[in-house]
C-alpha positions as CSV (number, residue, x, y, z in Angstrom):
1,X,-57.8,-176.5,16.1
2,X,-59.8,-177.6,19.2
3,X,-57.3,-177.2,21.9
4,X,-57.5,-173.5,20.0
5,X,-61.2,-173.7,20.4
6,X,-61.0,-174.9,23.8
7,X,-58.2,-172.3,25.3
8,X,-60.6,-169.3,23.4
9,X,-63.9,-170.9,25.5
10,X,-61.7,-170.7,28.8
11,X,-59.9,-167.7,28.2
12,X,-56.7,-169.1,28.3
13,X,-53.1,-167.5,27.1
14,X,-51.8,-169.0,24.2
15,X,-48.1,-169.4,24.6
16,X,-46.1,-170.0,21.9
17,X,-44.0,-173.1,21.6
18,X,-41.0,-173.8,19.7
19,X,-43.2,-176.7,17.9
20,X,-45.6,-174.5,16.7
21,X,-43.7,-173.6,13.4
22,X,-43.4,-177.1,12.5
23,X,-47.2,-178.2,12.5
24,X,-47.9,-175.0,10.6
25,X,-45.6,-175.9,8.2
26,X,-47.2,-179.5,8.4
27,X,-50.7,-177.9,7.4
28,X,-49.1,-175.8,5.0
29,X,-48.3,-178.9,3.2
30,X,-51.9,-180.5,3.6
31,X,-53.9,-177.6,2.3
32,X,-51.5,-177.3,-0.5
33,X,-52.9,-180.8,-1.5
34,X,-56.4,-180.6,-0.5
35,X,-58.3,-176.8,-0.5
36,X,-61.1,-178.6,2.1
37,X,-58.8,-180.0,4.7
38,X,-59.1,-177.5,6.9
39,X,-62.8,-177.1,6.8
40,X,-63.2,-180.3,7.5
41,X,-60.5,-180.4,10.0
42,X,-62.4,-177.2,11.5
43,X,-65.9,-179.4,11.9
44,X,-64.3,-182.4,13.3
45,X,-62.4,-180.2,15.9
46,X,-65.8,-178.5,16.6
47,X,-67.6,-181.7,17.6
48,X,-65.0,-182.7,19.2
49,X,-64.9,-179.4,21.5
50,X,-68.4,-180.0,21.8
51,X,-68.2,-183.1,23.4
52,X,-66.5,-182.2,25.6
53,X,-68.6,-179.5,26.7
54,X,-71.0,-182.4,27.1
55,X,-68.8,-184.6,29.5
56,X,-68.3,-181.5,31.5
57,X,-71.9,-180.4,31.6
58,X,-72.8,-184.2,32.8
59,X,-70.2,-184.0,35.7
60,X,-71.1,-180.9,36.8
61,X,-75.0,-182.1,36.8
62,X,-73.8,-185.2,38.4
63,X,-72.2,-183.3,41.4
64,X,-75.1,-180.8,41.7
65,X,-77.4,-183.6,42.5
């Protein structure tokens, strides 16, 4: 979910990979056994994206200076 995140904040193409079906399936599996998974999977992704905004934002101040 964050590299998702991440390539929709940098307008990137999303290219689809023969892997892809497999981790879907992997989720499938998850959400069939837990309802909240991927909400919380969702938040933890979003700090993590966020964070990394951070580090960014810091190294571009740094070089501005």
């Amino acid at each position: 979910m964050g590299a998702a995140f991440l390539t929709a904040d940098l307008g990137l193409a999303i290219e689809p990979r023969p892997d892809h079906a497999s981790y879907i399936a992997s989720w499938i599996t998850v959400l069939q056994n837990d309802t909240r998974a991927i909400v919380q999977a969702a938040a933890h992704a979003e700090r993590a994206v966020a964070y990394l905004h951070q580090l960014a934002n810091a190294d571009k101040a740094k070089e501005a200076a």
